[in-house]
N, C-alpha and C positions, 0 to 999 in steps of 0.2 A: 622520373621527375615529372612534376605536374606541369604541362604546358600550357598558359594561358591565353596563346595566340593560335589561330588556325583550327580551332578544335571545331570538326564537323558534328551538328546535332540539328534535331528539330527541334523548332521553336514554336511549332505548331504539327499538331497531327497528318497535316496532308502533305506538308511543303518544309522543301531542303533536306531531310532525311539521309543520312550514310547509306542507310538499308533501314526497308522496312519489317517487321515480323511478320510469319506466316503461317500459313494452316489455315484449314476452314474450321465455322463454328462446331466446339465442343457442344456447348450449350445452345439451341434452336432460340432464347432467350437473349442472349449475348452473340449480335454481331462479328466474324473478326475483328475487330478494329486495330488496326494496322498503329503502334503504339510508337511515342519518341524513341530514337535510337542515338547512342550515346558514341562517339570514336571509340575503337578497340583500339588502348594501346598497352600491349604488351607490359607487363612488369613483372620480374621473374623475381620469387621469394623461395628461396633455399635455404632448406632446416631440415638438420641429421641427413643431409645426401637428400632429400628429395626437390625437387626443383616442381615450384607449381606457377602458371603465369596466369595474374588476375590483370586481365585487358580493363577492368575498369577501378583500379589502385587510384588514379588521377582524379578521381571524383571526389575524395577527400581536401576539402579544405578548411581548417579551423579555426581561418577568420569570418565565413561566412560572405565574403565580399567577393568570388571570382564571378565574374560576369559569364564563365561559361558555364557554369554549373546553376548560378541562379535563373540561366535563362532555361536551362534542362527541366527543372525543379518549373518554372513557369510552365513549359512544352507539357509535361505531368499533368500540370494543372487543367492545361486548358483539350489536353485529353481525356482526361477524365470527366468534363463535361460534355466530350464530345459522346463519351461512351454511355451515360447515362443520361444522354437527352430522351426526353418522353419520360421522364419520370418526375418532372417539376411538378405536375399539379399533385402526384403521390407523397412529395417532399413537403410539400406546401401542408397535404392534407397531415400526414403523422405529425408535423409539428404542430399543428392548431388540435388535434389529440392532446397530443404529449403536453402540452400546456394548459388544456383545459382542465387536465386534473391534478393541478399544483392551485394552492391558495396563495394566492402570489401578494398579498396582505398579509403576514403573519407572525406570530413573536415564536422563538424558539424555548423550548423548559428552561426556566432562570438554572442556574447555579451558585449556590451560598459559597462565598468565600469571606469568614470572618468580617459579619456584620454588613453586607453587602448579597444584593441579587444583580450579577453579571449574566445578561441575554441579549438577542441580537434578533430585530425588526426587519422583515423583507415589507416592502411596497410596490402595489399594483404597478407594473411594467418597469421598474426597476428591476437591474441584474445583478444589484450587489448589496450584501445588508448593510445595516445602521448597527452600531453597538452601542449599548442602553448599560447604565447600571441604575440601581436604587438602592438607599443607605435603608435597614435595618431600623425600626426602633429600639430602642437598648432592651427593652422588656421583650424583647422577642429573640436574641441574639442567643442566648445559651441554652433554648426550646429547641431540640429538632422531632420532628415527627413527619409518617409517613403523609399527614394531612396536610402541612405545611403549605402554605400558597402566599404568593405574592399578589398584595393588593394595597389599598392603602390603609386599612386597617395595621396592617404591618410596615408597612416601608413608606418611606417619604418620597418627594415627588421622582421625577426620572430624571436623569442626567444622561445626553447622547455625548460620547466619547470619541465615535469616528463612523461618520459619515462615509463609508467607501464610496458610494455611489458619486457625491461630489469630489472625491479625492482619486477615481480612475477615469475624470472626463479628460478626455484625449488621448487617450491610452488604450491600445490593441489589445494588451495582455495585462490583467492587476490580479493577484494574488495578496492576501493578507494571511499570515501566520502567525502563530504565538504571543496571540495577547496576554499580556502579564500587566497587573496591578503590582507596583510597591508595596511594601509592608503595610505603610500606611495609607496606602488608597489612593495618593497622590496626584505621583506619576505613572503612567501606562506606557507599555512598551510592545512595538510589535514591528513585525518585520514584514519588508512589502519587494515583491520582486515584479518585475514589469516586461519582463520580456520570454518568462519561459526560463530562465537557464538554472532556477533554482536558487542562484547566487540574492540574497536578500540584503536590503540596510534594511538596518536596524534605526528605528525613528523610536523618538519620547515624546508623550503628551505631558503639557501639566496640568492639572484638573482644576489647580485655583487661581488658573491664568486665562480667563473667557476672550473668545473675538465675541465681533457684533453680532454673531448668533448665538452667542451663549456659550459657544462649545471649547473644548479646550486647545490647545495653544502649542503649537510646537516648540519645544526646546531646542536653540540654537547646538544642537550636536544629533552626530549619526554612525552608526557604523556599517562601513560597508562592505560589500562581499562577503555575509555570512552566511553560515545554514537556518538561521530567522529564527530561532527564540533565545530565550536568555532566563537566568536567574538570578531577580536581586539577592545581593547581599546587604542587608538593610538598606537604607533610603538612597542612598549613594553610590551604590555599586551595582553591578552587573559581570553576571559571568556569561560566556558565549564564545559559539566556536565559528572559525573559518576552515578553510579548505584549499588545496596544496594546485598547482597548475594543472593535475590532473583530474580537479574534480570530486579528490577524498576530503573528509572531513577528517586535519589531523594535529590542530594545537588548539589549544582553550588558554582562553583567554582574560584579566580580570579588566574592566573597563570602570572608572570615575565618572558619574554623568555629569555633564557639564566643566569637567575639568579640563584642565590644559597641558596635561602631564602624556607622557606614552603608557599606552596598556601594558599591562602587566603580562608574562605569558607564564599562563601555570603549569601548561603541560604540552610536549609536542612530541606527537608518535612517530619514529622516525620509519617504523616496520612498513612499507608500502600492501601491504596486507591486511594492514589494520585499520580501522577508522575508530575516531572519538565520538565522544557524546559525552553529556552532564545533566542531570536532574537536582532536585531539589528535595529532601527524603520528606517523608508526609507529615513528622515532627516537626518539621523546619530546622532541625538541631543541628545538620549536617548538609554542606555538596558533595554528591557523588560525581566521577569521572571514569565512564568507563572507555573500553577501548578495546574492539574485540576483530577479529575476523570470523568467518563462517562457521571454526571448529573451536577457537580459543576466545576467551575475554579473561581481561583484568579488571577490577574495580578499584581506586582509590577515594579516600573518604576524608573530609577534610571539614572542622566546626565551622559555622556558617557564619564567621565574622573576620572580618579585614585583620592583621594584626597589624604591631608596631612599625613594623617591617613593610605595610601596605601591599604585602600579599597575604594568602592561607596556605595555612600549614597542612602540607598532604601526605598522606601517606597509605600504600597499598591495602588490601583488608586480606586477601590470600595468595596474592602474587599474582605469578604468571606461569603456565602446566600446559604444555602442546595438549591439547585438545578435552583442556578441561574448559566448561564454562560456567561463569556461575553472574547471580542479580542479586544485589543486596538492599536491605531498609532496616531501617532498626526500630526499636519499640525500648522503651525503660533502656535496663543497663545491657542490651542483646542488640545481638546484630543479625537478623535473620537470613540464609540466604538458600537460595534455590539453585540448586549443582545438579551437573551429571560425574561428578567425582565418585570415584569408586567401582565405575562401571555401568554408573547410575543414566544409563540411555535416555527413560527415558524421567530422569531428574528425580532428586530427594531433596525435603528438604532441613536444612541442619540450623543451628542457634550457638552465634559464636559469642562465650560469655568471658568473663574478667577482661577486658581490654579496655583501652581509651583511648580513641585515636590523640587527644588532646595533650597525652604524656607526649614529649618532645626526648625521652632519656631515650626511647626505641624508635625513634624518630624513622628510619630508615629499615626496622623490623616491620615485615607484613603483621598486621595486629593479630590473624592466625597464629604466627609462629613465638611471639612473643611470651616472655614467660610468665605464666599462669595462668595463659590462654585456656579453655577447653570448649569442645564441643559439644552438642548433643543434635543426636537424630529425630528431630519431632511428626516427619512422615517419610515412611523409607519407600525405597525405592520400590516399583511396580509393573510387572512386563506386560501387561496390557491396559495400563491405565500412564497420559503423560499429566505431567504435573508442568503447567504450564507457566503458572505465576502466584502469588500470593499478594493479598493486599492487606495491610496493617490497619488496626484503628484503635482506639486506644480503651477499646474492651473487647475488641471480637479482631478476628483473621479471615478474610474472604479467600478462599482455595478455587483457582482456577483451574481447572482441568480439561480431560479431551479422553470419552468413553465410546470404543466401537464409533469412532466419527465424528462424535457430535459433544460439542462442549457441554462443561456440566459446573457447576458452583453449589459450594458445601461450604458451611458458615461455624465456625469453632468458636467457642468463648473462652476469653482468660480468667485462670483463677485470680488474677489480681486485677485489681479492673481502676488502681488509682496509678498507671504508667510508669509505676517506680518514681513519681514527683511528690514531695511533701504540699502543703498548702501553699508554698513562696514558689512555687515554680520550678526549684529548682533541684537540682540531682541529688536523690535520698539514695546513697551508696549502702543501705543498709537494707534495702527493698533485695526481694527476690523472688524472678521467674524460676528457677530451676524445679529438676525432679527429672527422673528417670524417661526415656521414652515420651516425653511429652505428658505426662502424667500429673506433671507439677506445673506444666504451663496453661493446659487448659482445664478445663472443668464440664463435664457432662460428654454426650457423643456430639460427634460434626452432625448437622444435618444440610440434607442435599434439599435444594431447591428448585420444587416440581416443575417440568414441561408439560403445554397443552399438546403437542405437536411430533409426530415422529421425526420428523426431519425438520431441525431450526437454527439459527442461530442466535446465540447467549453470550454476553460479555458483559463483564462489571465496571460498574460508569465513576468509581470514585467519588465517592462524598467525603465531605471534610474529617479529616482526622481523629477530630472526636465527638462526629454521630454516630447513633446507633441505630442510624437509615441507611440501609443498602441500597441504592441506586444500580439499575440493573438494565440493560437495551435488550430487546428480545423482537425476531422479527423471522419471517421465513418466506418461502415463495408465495404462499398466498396471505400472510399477514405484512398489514405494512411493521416499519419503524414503531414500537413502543415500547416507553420509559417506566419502568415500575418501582416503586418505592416501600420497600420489607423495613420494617422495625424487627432490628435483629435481638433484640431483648424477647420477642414473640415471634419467632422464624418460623410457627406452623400458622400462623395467622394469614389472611388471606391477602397479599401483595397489593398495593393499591394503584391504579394505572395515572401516572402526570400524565402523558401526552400520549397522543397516537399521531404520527405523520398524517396530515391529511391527503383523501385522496377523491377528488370530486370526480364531475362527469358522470354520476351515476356507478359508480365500482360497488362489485356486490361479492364478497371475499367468496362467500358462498356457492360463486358462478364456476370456481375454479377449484381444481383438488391437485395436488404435490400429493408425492410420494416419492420413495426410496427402493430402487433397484439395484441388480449386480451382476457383472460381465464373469465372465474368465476369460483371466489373461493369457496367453502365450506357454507359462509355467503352471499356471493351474492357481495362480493368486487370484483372489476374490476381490474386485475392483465394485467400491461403490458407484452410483449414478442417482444423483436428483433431477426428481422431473415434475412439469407444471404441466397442465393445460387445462382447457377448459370442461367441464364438468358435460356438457351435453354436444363434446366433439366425435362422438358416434365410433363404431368400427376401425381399427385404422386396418392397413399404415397411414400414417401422415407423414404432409410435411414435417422437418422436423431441426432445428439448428442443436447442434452439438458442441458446447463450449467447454476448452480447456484450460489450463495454467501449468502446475506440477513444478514447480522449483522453490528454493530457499524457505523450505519447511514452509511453507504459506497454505495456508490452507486456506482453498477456493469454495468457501461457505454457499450456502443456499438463501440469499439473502432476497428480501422482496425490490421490486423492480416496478414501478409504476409506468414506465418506457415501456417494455416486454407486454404488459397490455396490447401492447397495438401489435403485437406480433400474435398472441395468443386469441385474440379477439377475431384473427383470420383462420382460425384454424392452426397454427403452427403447436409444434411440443418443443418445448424448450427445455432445455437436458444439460446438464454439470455432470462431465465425467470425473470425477474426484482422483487422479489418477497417482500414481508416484514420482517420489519429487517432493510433494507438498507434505504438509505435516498433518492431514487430514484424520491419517491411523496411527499416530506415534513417530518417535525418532526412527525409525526401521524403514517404516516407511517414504521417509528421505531418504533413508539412506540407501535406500533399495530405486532409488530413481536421480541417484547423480555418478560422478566421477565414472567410473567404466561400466555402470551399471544405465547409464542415460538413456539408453536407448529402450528401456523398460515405462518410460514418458509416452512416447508414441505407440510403441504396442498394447499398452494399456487403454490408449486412446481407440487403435483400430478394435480393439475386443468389445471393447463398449457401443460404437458403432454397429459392427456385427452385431453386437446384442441386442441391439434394439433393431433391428430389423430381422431379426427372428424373432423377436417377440413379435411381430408386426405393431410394432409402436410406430417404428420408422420408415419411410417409405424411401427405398433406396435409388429411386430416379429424383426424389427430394429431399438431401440430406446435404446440410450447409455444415461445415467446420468452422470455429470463431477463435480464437486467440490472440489474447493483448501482451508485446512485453518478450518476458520468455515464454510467454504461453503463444506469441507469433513464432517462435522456436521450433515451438510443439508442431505449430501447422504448416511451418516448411518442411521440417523432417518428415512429417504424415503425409504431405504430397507427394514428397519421393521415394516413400516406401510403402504405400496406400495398397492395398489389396487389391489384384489382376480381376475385371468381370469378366466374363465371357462372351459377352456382347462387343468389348473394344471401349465400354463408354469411362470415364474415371471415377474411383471408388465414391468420390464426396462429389456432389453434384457443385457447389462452389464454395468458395473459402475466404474470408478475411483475418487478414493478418494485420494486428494493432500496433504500430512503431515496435516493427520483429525485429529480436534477435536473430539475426541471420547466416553474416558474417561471421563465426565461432570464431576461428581456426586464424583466419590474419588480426582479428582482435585481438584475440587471447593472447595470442603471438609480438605484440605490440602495448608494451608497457607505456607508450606516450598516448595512449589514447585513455579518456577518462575513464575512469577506475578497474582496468583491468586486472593489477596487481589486486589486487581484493578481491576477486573472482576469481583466482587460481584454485581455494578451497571450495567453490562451488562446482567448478566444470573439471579443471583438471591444471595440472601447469604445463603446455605443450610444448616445455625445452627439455622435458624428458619423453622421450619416443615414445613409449608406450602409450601415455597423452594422444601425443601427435597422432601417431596412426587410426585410435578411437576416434576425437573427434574429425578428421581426415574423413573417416567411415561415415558421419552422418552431417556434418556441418551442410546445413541447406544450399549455402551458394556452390560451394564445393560440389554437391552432387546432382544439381538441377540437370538432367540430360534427357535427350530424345526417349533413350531405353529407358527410363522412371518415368515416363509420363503416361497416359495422356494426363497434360494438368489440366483442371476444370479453369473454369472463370474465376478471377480472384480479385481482390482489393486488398490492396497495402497502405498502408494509413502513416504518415511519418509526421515529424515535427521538426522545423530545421533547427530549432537551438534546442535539441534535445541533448540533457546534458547523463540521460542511463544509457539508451541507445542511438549514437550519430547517427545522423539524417541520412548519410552516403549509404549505411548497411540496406535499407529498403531499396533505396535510388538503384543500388549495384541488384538490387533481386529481381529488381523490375528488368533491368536489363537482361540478365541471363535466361531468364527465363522465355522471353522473348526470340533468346538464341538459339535455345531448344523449342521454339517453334510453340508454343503455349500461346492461346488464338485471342484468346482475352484477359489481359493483363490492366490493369485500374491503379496506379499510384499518384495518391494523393499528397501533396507536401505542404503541413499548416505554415504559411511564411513567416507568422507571429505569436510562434507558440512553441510547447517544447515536449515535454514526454506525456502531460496531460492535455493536453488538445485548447479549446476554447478556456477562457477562465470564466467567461459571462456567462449563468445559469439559464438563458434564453438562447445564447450562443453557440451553447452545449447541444441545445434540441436540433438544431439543425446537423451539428456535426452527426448526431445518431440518425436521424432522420435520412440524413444521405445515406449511412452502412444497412441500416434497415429496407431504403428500397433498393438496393443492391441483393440485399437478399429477398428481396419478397417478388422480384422480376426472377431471380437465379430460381425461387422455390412453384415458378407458375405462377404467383398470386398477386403479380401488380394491378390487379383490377379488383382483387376480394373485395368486398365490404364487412368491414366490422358485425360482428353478431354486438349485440348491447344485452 
């Protein structure tokens, strides 16, 4: 039981202390400093006969209000400036870096959405943008091209929509999500949360109801405790989901704006495994509702209008198949969708034809199984190419994929290119996509859309429905953010660049060169690695920080970083181990880094390290480990299974850890903690043994001990209303580790924030600024000066 009286801590690093940590410096760089220590009180947790006692269970609190724990959580804090003191003017200096090369003036690439340019204005020392739209001139409206610009030539004057910057004065923590314009333009809708935990209301503007600034006007209605977006249902309606005490997103919802009736509820998943979601298909013809966990999804599909009844009529498109998943859109009289059905790892994808969701006679038949249902296979399956997603429009198909690493986009054109619509708009049941193989749906070969870059990343940016501009983001470690604009009618035609991220200060892409390496792992798998640095950083080793992730298919891209400047400007190599776990090399490759296979995360990570210091890239008296998330996962387990030197000193010279997953084992174990039930298909489910005793084997807090150490210097980074990883899992690492004697220990706890740290983009530099000189004292180089 958690006791709220008598609990012995410090409140300060020097003074009242149960016990203090010990050991002399690891790092000649890092002080011992004698860190808060927390009451050990015993709490025994027994599963399958094993009996394990976490002395710091009591640190858990879910209201966030125990005065002994916030004052711990304070002790952290004002530790952690004890232990980074002398680094203020370093902090001072990368922040005044780190902002000098943002254009802190700036408009964002407009996006066309039906007669309208919605984009968003940052201003000089403001932390928060302005949202802008401008109306279309009619003659310009059903023009797209890749030249396309917003000016006044084309569009009328600007209308600001939401001023965030005046709408988050007072406020520690403002987040804005999901802006959505009404059909007609109207009303705007978006979701604003204020403190970190995720949980959103949902607010309405009306566009033709001005205050004395001009701007629009809140409508007396909100909804609260969402997940922050929503899809109209014409002018009146909105659909949007909430989320269950633990934190899932798990019933959807139909909402009346300005009405005074109860929501409607359309769907509510009772599976604790599962979470919802709903989009909007790119037709507008239909709401989608999916509902999936790690290994399964269902979709149901339902016409995008209110009926008599004042709900919509739903119904599944292929059911529900343990460990089938599938995404669907539709085009004309098809319903396209993207599966791993059939065995298809890693996905095909098929075109489900005669169906209607809108017949109510099979009202309760998955439109799959219904009669006269049929399929076709339009790209089959492929064992080393994944098919990531498809994007519809109503002449061409955008093919997202994932080759040897690195995403790739191939552009298909339909043989029918009027959407199966006659002139009214409306369903010409007599139209047909079909033909064999995809033979009769497209026309001509796909063509793939060329890279400058060996190592980049590529994603498709969605433009409206019925352009025939591919909008495309492309960016890599040494390119910033740019937006390109393909006219898919002429896909060998030369791409034309909207925007590049700007990046002042004098950045000279030039100065710097990425590249793409590779470890062996443990079993002899070939583990990618992307790397940066500077172009005339001589001979190594160097310094060098080595960043991980590896979980939930996520692939840890090489993306540009205009922060990391200040790391690489001193010399440092900065390194993405791409390890498994992530979905980097296909579904295998997940799947070859979860469930009993996890522990192939970290060894993948030490091979990588290894490897680069036998390359001599890295310089193994200066080699930093970084991980956010479950890639803080990555780096507790890597500390306690880190390669033995011979010297006595520890593998990774220091390490941060990003609001860690740490705790595995009594989380997982613990269905009342937010969203564990839904992570049982990621990690494992530990009420069956075999579970248990895997994670038992590496769960960080579980195995932190004298024998796995020496630990280096670390920084732990939390967030108290962090609603992915509870605040207590870092609080309880700091402490153990500590117990095992680990000489310099750092946890920081954001008091007003939650799994993303600061929300204010100036507020943010500083949060990096502090993890940066953490590591540039850990790496020798608190005194570097920048090369320019």
């Amino acid at each position: 039981m958690l006791l709220r009286r008598g609990v012995q801590l410090s409140l300060c690093a020097a003074a009242a202390a149960v016990h203090m940590s010990a050991g002399s410096p690891i790092n000649p760089n890092f002080p011992a400093y004698k860190g808060p220590r927390a009451a050990r009180k015993p709490h025994a947790i027994t599963v399958h006969g094993d009996k394990r006692i976490d002395y710091y269970y009591w640190l858990r609190d879910d209201d966030r209000k125990d005065s002994d724990v916030l004052g711990l959580c304070k002790a952290e804090n004002e530790h952690m400036m004890e232990s980074m003191a002398g680094t203020e003017e370093l902090q001072k200096t990368l922040v005044a870096e780190m902002r000098s090369r943002i254009k802190e003036d700036d408009t964002s690439l407009p996006t066309r959405k039906k007669g309208f340019y919605y984009y968003s204005r940052t201003l000089e020392n403001q932390q928060y943008p302005v949202v802008c739209r401008r109306r279309m001139r009619p003659e310009f409206r059903d023009v797209y091209s890749p030249e396309d610009t917003m000016d006044d030539t084309s569009c009328q004057a600007e209308e600001v929509l939401l001023d965030e910057n005046a709408d988050a004065k007072g406020k520690d923590y403002y987040v804005v999500r999901g802006i959505r314009p009404s059909p007609s333009h109207r009303y705007i809708a978006f979701g604003k949360d204020t403190n970190g935990s995720e949980l959103y209301t949902i607010h309405f503007l009306d566009t033709q109801a001005k205050d004395s600034k001009a701007q629009p006007t809140y409508i007396k209605d909100s909804i609260p405790n969402t997940t922050g977006g929503v899809i109209w249902v014409g002018d009146s309606h909105v659909v949007y989901t909430t989320r269950d005490e633990t934190k899932r997103p798990d019933k959807v919802w139909l909402h009346e704006v300005g009405g005074s009736g109860d929501d409607v509820l359309l769907y509510h998943e009772s599976d604790p495994e599962f979470a919802v979601g709903a989009w909007l298909s790119r037709t507008e013809r239909y709401v989608y509702i999916s509902s999936s966990s790690a290994i399964t999804s269902e979709v149901l599909v339902a016409p995008a209008h209110v009926n008599a009844a004042g709900t919509l009529d739903i119904t599944s498109v292929m059911g529900r198949t343990k460990g089938v998943e599938y995404s669907v859109d539709d085009r004309g009289d098809m319903f396209f969708v993207v599966t791993n059905s059939n065995d298809a790892v890693n996905n095909r994808l098929i075109a489900l034809k005669n169906v209607n969701p809108a017949d109510k006679h099979e009202a309760n038949t998955p439109l799959s199984k219904r009669e006269g249902a049929t399929t076709e296979e339009l790209i089959g399956h492929r064992p080393h190419i994944k098919l990531e997603d498809v994007t519809l429009y109503r002449q061409h198909m955008v093919v997202s994929e994932r080759r040897d690493g690195l995403p790739v986009i191939s552009l298909h054109t339909f043989a029918d290119d009027d959407d199966g619509h006659g002139d009214d708009g409306k369903r010409d049941t007599n139209s047909s996509s079909g033909g064999a193989g995809g033979a009769g749906v497209f026309k001509g070969d796909a063509v793939t859309v060329a890279m400058p870059e060996e190592a980049y990343v590529l994603w498709e940016r969605g433009a409206e429905y019925n352009s025939n501009v591919l909008r495309y983001g492309y960016t890599s470690m040494t390119t910033p953010l740019s937006t390109f604009d393909l006219d898919m009618n002429s896909p060998h035609a030369q791409p034309v660049l909207k925007k590049q991220e700007p990046v002042l200060g004098g950045f000279d892409p030039s100065a710097y060169v990425s590249r793409r390496v590779y470890a062996r792992s443990h079993d002899g798998t070939r583990v990618p690695i992307s790397i940066v640095h500077r172009k005339d950083i001589g001979h190594g080793p160097h310094p060098t920080v080595l960043e991980g992730y590896g979980a939930y298919e996520i692939s840890n891209d090489c993306y540009f970083s205009r922060n990391v400047l200040s790391l690489l400007d001193r010399g440092v190599v900065y390194a993405i181990a791409h390890v498994r776990g992530g979905g980097e090399m296909g579904r295998m490759w997940y799947e070859h880094g979860k469930y009993l296979h996890k522990k192939n995360t970290w060894l993948d990570f030490h091979a990588c390290a290894q490897s680069l210091i036998d390359d001599k890239i890295a310089d193994p008296d200066r080699l930093v480990a970084e991980g956010r998330s479950a890639g803080g996962l990555l780096i507790g387990a890597a500390l306690n299974t880190a390669p033995k030197r011979s010297d006595g000193k520890p593998f990774y010279t220091a390490a941060f850890a990003g609001v860690p997953f740490v705790d595995v084992l009594t989380t997982m174990l613990d269905e009342s903690i937010p969203l564990t039930a839904g992570e049982w298909e990621e990690w494992g489910d530990p009420r069956r043994p075999e579970y248990y005793e895997y994670m038992k084997s590496y769960s960080p807090v579980d195995n932190v001990a004298p024998e796995n150490g020496p630990y280096p210097p670390i920084f732990i980074q939390a967030g108290l209303h962090d609603p992915r990883v509870q605040y207590w899992e870092p609080l309880k690492y700091a402490q153990v580790l500590r117990d095992a004697g680990a000489p310099s220990v750092i946890c920081k706890i954001d008091m007003a924030a939650g799994h993303f740290s600061s929300s204010g983009r100036f507020d943010r530099l500083k949060d990096e600024a502090l993890v940066y000189a953490f590591m540039l004292r850990a790496l020798g180089l608190e005194d570097a000066q920048p090369k320019k």
